[in-house]
DRENMI-370483 format. One record per residue (C-alpha): residue number from 1; residue in three letters; x, y, z. Coordinates in steps of 0.25 Angstrom, whole numbers. Each point is the difference from the previous one (the first is absolute). Last residue first. Example, Ala and Ser with C-alpha at 12.3 -4.5 7.8 and 13.67 -1.06 7.14 Angstrom:
BEGIN
<pt 2; "SER"; <55; -4; 29>>
<pt 1; "ALA"; <-6; -14; 2>>
//
This chain:
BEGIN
<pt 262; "UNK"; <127; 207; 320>>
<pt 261; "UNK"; <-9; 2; -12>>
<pt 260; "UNK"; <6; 15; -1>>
<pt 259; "UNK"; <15; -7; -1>>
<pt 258; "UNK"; <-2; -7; -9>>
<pt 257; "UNK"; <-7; 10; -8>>
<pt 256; "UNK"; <14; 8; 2>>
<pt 255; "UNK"; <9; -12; -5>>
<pt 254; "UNK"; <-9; -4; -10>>
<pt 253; "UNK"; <2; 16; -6>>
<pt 252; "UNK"; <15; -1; 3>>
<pt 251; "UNK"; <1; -14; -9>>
<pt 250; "UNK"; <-9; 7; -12>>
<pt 249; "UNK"; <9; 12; 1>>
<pt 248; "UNK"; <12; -8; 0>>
<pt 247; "UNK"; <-4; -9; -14>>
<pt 246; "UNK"; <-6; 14; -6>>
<pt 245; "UNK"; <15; 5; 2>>
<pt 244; "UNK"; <2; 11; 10>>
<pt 243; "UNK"; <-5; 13; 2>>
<pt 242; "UNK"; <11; 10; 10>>
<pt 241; "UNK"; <-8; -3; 12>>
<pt 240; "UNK"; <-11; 7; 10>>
<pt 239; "UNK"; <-7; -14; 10>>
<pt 238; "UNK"; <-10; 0; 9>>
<pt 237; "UNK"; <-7; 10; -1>>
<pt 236; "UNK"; <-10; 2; 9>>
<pt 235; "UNK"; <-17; -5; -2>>
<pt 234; "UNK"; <1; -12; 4>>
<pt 233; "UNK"; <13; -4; -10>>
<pt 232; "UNK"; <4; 9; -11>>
<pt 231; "UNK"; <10; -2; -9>>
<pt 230; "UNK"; <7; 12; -9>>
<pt 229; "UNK"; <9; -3; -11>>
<pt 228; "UNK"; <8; 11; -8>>
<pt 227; "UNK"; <5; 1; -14>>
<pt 226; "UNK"; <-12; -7; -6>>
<pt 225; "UNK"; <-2; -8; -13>>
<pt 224; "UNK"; <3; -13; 10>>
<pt 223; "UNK"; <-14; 3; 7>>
<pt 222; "UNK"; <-7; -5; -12>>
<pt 221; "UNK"; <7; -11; -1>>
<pt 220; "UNK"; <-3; -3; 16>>
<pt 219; "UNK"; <-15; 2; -2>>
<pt 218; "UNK"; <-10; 4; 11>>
<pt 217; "UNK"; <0; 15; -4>>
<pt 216; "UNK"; <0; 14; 3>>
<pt 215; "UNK"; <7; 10; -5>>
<pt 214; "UNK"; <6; 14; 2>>
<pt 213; "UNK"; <6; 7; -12>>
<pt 212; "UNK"; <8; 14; 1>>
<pt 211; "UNK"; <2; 5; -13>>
<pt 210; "UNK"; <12; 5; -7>>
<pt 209; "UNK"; <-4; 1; -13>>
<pt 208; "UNK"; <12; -11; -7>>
<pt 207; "UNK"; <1; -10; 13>>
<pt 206; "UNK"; <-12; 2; 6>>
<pt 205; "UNK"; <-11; -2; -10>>
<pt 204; "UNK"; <10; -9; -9>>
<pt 203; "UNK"; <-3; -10; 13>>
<pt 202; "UNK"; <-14; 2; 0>>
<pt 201; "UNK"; <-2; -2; -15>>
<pt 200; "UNK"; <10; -13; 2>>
<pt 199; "UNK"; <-11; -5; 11>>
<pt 198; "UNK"; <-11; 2; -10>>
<pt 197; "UNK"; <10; -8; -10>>
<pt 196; "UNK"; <3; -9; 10>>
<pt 195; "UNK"; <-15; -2; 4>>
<pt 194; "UNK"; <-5; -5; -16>>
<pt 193; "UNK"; <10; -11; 0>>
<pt 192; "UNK"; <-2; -4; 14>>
<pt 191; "UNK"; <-14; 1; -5>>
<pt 190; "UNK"; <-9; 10; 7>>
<pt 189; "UNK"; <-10; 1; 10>>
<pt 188; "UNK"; <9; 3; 11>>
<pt 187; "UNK"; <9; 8; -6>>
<pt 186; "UNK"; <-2; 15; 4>>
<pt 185; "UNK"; <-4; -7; 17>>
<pt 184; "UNK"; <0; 14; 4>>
<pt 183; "UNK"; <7; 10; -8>>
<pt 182; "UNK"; <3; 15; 8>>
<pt 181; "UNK"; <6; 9; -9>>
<pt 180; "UNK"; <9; 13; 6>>
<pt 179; "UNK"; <4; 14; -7>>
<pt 178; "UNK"; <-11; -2; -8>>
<pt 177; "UNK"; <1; 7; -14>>
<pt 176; "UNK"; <-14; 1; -4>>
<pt 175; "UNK"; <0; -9; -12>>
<pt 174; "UNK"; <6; -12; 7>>
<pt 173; "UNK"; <-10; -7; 9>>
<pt 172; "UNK"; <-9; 1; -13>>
<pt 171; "UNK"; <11; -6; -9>>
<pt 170; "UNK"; <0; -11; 12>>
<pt 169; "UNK"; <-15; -3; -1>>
<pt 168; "UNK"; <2; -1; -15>>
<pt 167; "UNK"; <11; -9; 1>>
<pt 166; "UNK"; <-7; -6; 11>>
<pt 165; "UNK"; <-12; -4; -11>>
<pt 164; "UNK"; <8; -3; -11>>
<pt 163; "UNK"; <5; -14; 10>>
<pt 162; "UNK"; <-13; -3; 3>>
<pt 161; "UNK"; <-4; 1; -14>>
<pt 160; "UNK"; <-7; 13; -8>>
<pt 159; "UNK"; <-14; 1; -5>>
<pt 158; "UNK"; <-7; 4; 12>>
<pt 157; "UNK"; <9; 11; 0>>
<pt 156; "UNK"; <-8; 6; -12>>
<pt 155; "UNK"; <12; 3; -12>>
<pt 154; "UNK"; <1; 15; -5>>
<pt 153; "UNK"; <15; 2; 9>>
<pt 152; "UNK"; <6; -14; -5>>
<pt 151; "UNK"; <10; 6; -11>>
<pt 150; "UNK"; <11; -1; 9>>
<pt 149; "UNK"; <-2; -10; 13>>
<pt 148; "UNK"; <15; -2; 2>>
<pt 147; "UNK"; <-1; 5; 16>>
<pt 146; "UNK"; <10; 12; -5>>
<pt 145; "UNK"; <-8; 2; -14>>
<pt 144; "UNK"; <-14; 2; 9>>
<pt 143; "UNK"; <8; 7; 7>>
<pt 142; "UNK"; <5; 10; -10>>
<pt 141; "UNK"; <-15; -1; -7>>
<pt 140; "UNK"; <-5; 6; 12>>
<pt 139; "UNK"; <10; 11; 3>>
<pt 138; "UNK"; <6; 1; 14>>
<pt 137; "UNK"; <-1; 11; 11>>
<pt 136; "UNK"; <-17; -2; -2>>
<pt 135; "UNK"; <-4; 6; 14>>
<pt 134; "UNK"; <-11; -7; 8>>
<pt 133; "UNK"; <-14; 9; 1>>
<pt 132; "UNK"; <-9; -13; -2>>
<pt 131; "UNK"; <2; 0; -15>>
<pt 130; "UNK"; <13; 2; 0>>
<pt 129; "UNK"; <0; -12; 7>>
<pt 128; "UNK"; <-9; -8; -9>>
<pt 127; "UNK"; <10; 4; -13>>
<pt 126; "UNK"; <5; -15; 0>>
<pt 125; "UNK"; <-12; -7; 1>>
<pt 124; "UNK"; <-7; 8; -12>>
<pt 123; "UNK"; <12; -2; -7>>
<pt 122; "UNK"; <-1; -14; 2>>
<pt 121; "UNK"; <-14; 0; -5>>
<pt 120; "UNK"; <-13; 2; 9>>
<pt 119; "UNK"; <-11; -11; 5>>
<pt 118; "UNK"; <12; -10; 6>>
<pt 117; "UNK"; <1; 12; 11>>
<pt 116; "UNK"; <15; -4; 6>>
<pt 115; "UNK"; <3; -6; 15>>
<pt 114; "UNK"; <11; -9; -5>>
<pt 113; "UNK"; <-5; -9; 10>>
<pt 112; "UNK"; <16; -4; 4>>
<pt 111; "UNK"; <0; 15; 3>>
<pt 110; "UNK"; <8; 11; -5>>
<pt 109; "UNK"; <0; 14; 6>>
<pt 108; "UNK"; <6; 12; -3>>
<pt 107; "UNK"; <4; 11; 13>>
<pt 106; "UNK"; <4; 15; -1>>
<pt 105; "UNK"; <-13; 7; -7>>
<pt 104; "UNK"; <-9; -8; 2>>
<pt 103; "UNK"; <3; -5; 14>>
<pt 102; "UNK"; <4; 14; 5>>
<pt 101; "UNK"; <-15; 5; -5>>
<pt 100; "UNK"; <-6; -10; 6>>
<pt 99; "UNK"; <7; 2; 13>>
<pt 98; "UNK"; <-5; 14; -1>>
<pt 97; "UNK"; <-13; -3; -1>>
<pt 96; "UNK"; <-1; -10; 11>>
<pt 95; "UNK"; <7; 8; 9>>
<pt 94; "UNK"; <15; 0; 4>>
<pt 93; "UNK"; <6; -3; 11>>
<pt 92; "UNK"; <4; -16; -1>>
<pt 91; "UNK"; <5; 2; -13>>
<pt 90; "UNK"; <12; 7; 6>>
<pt 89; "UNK"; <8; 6; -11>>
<pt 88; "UNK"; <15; 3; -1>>
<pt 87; "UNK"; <1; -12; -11>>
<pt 86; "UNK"; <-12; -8; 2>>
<pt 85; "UNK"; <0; -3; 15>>
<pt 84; "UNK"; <-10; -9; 7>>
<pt 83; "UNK"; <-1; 5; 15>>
<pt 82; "UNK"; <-2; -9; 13>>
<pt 81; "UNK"; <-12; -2; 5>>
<pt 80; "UNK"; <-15; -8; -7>>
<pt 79; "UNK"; <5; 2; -13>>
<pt 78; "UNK"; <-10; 4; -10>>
<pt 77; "UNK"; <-3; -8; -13>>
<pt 76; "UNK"; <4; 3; -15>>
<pt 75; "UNK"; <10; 10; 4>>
<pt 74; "UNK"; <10; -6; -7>>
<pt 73; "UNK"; <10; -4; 11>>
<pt 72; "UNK"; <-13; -4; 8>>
<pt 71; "UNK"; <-5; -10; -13>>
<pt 70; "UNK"; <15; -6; -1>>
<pt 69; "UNK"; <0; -2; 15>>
<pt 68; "UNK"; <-12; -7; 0>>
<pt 67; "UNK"; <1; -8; -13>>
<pt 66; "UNK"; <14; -5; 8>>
<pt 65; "UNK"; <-6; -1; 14>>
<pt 64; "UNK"; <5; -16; 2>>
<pt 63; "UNK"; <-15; -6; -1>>
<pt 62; "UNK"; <4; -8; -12>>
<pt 61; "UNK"; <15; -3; 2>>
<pt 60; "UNK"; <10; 10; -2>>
<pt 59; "UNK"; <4; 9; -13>>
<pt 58; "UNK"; <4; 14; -4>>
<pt 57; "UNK"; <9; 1; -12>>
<pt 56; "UNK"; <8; 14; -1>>
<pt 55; "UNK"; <4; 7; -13>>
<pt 54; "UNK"; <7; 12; 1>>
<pt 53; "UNK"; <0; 13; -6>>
<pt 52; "UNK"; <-1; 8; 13>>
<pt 51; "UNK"; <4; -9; 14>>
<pt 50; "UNK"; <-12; -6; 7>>
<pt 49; "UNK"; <0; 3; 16>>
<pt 48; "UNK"; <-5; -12; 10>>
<pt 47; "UNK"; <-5; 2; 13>>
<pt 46; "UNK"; <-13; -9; 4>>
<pt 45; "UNK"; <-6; 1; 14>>
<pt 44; "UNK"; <-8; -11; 1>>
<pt 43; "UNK"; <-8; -1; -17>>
<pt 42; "UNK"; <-13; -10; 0>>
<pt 41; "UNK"; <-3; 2; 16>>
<pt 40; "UNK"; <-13; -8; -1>>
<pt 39; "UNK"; <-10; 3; 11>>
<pt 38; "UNK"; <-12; -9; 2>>
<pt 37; "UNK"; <1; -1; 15>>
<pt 36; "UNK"; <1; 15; 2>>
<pt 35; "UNK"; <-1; 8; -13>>
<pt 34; "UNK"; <-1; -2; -17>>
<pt 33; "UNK"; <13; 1; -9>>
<pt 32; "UNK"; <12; 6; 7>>
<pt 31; "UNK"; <9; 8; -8>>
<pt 30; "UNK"; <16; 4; 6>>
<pt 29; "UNK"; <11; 8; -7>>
<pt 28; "UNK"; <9; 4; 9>>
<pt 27; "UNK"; <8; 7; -12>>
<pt 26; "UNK"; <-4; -5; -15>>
<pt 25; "UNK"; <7; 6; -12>>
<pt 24; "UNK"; <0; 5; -14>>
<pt 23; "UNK"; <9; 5; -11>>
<pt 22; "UNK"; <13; -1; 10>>
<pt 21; "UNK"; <12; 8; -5>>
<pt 20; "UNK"; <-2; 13; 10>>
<pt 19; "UNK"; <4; -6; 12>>
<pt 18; "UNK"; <-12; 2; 7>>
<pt 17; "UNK"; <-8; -14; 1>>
<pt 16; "UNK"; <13; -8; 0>>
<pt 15; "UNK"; <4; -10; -10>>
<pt 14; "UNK"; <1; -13; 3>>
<pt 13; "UNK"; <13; -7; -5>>
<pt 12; "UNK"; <-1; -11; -12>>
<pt 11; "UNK"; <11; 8; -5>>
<pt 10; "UNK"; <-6; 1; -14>>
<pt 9; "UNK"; <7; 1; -12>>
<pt 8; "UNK"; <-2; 14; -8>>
<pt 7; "UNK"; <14; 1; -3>>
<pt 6; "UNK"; <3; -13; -5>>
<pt 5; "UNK"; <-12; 2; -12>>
<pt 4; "UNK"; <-12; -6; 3>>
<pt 3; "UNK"; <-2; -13; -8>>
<pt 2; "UNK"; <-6; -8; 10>>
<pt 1; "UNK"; <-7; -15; -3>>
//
């Protein structure tokens, strides 16, 4: 499924929080949900750095922390201890405001929702950041001709299929320039056929502009476009590997949920 060039193959290695290559990173990182008896630990103490233009795969059984750590690492939710590091900055410090401000300016998102106004067209969509106060470092129409959505800008949303609709959502991802894109769950309402060539969009992403992608999903194809496989298991990582076939992704994945159950 990779067709990154020799010198951009992954090691599989972590990388470190301060070593100058990593896009993004997690140190200590620990978020509790609810007290006392109640209490969930979601993430114990994660540490795991994600090397630039790389794509990485995050998976585990349902409960594992994966959602969690992605939604930290991107500022979404708020760590209980421990610092989330995007490049040289602590999300963990910020304010609201400025947090906001960081996340539009450095951050795209892709969700398996889509998360797009159906009212408005796919320009419309697509210019929404710039909108908000989010820098446009990318011309509409050239994403629209990277994601292969040329000519679409005046159509309403609504209009569009499953598989138009992430295009649309990673057009908007793209138009600011993000140094990082967060996609959770990209293909889960797709096609296989539809969710490769999502997943190809991602790929082409990292490999020709030199973006960093972190993504969540249940699917071991989909985990097999990746250049780096993370498994999580309660909460810790369980595993950080060079990605395998989707046939060895699928038998570590049963070997981690196996695990849990026990």
């Amino acid at each position: 499924m990779r067709t990154q060039s020799p010198a951009a193959a992954p090691t599989g290695r972590p990388a470190g929080p301060d070593d100058g290559m990593t896009a993004v990173a997690a140190v200590d990182l620990v978020k509790v949900y609810g007290s006392g008896d109640t209490a969930v630990r979601a993430l114990d103490g994660v540490t795991v750095g994600f090397a630039r233009a790389q794509f990485t795969a995050i998976m585990g059984p349902s409960g594992s922390g994966k959602s969690t750590l992605m939604h930290c690492l991107a500022g979404l939710d708020t760590a209980t201890s421990g610092r989330a590091l995007l490049g040289g900055t602590d999300l963990t410090t910020l304010s609201d405001k400025v947090l906001t401000k960081v996340r539009r300016e450095r951050i795209g998102f892709v969700f398996q929702s889509y998360n797009l106004l159906s009212e408005l067209t796919v320009r419309q969509n697509v210019a929404l950041p710039g909108r908000l106060g989010g820098p446009r470092r990318r011309g509409i129409d050239e994403v629209l001709a990277a994601v292969g959505l040329d000519g679409t800008g005046s159509r309403p949303v609504g209009e569009l299929s499953g598989g138009q609709r992430q295009r649309v959502a990673i057009a908007r991802a793209l138009v600011t320039g993000p140094s990082i894109i967060f996609a959770d769950e990209p293909t889960g309402a797709l096609d296989p056929t539809t969710g490769g060539q999502i997943l190809d969009l991602l790929r082409h992403a990292v490999d020709a502009d030199g973006v960093t992608v972190l993504m969540v999903t249940h699917d071991p194809v989909a985990a097999a476009w990746s250049d780096r496989l993370v498994l999580l298991r309660s909460g810790r990582v369980a595993t950080d590997t060079a990605t395998p076939d989707a046939a060895a992704i699928a038998d570590r994945l049963h070997a981690v949920s196996t695990a849990v159950a026990a």
